[in-house]
Backbone bond lengths (Angstrom), bond angles and torsions (degrees), N, CA, C in turn:
res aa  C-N    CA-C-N  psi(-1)  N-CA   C-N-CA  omega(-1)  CA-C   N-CA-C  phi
1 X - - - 1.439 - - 1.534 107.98 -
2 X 1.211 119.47 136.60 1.258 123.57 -176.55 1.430 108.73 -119.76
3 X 1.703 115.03 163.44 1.578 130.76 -152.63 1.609 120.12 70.56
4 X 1.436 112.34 -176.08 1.009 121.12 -163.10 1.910 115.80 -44.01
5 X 1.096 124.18 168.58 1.496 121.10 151.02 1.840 98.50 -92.22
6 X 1.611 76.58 171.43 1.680 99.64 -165.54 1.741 98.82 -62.12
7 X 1.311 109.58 -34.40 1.745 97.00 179.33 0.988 115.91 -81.86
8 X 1.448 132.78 24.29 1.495 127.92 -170.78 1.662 103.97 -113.55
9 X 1.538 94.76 -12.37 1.605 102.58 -169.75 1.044 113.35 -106.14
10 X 1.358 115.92 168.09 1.843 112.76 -151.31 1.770 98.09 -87.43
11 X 1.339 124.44 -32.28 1.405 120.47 149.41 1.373 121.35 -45.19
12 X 1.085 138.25 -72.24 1.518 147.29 120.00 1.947 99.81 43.09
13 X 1.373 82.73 -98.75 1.526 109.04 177.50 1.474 103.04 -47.94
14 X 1.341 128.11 -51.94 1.547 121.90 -171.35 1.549 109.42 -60.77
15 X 1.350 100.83 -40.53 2.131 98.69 -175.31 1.800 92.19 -64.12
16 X 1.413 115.35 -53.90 1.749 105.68 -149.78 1.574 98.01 -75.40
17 X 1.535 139.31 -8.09 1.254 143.95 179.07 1.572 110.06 -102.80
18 X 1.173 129.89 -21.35 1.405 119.05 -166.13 1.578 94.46 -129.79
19 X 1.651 102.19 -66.55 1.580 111.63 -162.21 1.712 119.56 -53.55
20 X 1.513 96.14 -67.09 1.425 103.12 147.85 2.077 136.22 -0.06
21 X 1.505 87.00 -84.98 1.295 90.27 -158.95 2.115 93.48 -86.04
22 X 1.238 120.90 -28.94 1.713 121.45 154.15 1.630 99.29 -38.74
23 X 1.233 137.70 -58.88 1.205 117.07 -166.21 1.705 111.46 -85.91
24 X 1.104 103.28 -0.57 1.876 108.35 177.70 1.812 112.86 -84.53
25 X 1.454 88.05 -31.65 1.556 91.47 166.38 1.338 126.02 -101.64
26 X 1.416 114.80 -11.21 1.691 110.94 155.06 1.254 119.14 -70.94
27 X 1.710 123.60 -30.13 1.477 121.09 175.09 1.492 93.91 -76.89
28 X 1.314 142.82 -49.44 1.280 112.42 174.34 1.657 143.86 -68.50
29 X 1.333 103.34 2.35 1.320 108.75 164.21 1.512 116.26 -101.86
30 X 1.253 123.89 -20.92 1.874 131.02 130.87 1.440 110.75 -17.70
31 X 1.344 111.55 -70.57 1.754 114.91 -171.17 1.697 106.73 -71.50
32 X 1.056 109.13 -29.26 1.910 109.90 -165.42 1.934 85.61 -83.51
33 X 1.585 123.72 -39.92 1.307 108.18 179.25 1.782 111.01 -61.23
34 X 1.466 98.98 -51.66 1.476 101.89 -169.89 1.666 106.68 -51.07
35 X 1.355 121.09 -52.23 1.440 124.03 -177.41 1.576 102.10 -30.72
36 X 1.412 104.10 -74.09 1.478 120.06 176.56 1.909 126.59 -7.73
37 X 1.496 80.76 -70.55 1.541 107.73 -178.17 1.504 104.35 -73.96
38 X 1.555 147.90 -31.29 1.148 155.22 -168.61 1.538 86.20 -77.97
39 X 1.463 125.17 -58.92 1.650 120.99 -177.72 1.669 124.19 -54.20
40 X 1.577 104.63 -31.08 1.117 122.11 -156.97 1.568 93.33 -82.20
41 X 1.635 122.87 -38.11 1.494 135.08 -173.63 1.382 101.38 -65.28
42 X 1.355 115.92 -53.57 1.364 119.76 -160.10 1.960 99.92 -72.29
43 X 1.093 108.13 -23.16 1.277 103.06 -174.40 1.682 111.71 -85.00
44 X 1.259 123.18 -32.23 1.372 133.92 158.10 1.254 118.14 -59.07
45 X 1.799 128.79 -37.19 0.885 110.73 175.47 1.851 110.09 -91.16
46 X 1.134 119.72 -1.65 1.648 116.60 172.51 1.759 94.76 -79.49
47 X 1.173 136.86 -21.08 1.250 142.35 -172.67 1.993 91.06 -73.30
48 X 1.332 108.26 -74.36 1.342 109.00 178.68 1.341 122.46 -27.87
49 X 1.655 106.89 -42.10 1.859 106.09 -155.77 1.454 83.28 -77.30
50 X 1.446 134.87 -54.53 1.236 135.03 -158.88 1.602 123.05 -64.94
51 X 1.774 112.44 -4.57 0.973 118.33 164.00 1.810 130.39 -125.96
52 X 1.482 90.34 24.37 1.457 107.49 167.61 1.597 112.03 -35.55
53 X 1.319 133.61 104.36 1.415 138.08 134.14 1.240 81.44 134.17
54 X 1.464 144.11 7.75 1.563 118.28 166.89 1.015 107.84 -107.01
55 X 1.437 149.06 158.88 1.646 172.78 -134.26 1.532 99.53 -85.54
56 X 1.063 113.34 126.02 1.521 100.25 169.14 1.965 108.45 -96.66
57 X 0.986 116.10 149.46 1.293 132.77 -175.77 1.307 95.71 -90.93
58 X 1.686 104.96 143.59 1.346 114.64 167.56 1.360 123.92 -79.33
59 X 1.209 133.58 133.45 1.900 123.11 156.67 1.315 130.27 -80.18
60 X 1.553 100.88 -1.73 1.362 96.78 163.48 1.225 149.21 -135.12
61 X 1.445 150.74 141.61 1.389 146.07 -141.40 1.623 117.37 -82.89
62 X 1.314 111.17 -23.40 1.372 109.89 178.40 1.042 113.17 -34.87
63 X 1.934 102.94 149.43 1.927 85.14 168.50 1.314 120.40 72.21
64 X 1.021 136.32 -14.79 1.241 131.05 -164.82 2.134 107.84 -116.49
65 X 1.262 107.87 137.60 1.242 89.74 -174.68 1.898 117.12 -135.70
66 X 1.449 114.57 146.55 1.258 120.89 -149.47 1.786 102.41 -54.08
């Protein structure tokens, strides 16, 4: 293939300067969400084991009347 490489070109330059590192910090705020929610599961479900055989309460109002 002949002419420039892709980093020589002003597209080029736009992915390895903008596109690039925009998607390095959306996959890392992916992992810092997922962490989150993986803590948040494990903590709901240690909530569950510890209340095996009592009623669970609802959180929500639908349906429900004064």
């Amino acid at each position: 293939m002949s002419g420039p490489s892709l980093f020589q070109t002003h597209m080029g330059q736009r992915f390895y300067e903008g596109t690039m590192p925009a998607l390095v910090r959306e996959l890392k705020r992916l992992n810092d969400n997922m962490e989150r929610l993986v803590a948040m599961a494990e903590q709901l479900a240690g909530q569950k084991e510890a209340s095996i055989g009592e009623p669970v309460q609802s959180t929500t109002t639908t349906g429900t009347e004064p």
